[in-house]
N, C-alpha and C positions, 0 to 999 in steps of 0.2 A: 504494500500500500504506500509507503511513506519512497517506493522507489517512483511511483507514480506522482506523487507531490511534490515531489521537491524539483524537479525540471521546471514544474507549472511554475514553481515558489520563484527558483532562479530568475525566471523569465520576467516575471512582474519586478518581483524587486529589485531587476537590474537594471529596471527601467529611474531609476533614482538615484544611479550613481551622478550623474551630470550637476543633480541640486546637493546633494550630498558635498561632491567639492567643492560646489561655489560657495555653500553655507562653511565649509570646515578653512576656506581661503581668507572669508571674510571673519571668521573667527579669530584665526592668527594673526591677519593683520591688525584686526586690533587690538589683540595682545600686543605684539612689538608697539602699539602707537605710543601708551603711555612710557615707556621704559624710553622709546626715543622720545621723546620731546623733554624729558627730566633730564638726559644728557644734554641735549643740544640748552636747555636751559640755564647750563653753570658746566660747561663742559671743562672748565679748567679745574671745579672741583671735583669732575670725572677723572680727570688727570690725574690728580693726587691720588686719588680714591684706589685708583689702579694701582699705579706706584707701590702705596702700601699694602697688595695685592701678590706684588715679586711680579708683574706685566713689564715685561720690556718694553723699551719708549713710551710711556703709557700716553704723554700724549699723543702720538702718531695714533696710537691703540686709540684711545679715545675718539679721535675722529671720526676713526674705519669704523669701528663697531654705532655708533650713532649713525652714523651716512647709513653702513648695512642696514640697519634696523631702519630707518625712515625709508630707503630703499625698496625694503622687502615692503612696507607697509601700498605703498604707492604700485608697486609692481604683482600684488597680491590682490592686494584690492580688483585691480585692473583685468587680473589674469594674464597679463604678458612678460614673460621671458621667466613664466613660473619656475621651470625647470632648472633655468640657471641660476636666479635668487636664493632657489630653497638652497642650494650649497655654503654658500659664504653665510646663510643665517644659522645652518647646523654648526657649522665651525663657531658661530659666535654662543649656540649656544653650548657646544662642548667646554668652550674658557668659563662659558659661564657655571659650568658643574663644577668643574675643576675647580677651579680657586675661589670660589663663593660655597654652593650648593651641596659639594661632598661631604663635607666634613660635620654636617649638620645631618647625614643620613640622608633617606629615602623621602619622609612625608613631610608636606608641602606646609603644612601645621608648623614644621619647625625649620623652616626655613630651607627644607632640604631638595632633592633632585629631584621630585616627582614631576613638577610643572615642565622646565625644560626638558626632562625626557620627553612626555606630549607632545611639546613643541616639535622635538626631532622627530618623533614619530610622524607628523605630519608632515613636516619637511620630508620626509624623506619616500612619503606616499607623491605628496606634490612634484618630486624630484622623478618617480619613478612611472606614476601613471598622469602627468600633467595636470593643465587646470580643467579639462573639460569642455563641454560646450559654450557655458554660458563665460567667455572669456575671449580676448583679444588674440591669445595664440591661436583659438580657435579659429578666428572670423582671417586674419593674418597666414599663418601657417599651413591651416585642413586640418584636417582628423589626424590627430598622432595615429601611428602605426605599430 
């Protein structure tokens, strides 16, 4: 029975991958919005903030990771150039596990890695199956393949 249902199931509810991404693109980008705009707000006391961190160059760092992140927001949002965005935003947020996140453990409760794991996770869905229909790569590019 359940070999007969579940093709049926497949088929419906493949039909919602497209909103599915576009809702989990616009989610993340506006996660990154607040974290960018707090940088780009006092980003020299991002600098420091790194610095104290063990970041090398932190203000170089500082830039890149604010640009990426308002980057990723604008490029997310949009649905164009998903694929190559989600990269430099996983990398930013691996630093951000690493020297913030780890050391507070797993739950997000304590400050720890749960959230930017998510993050990467969907990074790394966006990286590997695009933004979908409802997006500029789409309308730009075609149908990934």
């Amino acid at each position: 029975m359940i070999t007969h249902i579940y093709p049926r199931a497949r088929e419906i509810l493949s039909r919602g991958q497209d909103f599915a991404l576009l809702f989990a693109r616009l989610t993340v980008a506006y996660g990154f919005y607040g974290p960018a705009m707090r940088k780009w707000a006092d980003i020299d006391a991002i600098a420091i903030w790194f610095g104290t961190l063990g970041i090398p160059f932190p203000t170089l760092n500082a830039y890149m990771a604010a640009s990426t992140e308002l980057s990723g927001v604008v490029l997310l949002t949009l649905g164009l150039f998903t694929r190559l965005i989600s990269l430099p935003l996983i990398v930013v947020m691996i630093v951000a596990i690493v020297t913030v996140h780890l050391p507070h453990g797993f739950a997000s409760g304590d400050n720890g890695f749960e959230i930017p794991l998510y993050y990467m996770l969907f990074l790394a869905i966006f990286a590997s199956f695009g933004a979908g229909k409802f997006s500029l790569d789409y309308l730009i590019f075609g149908k990934d393949k």
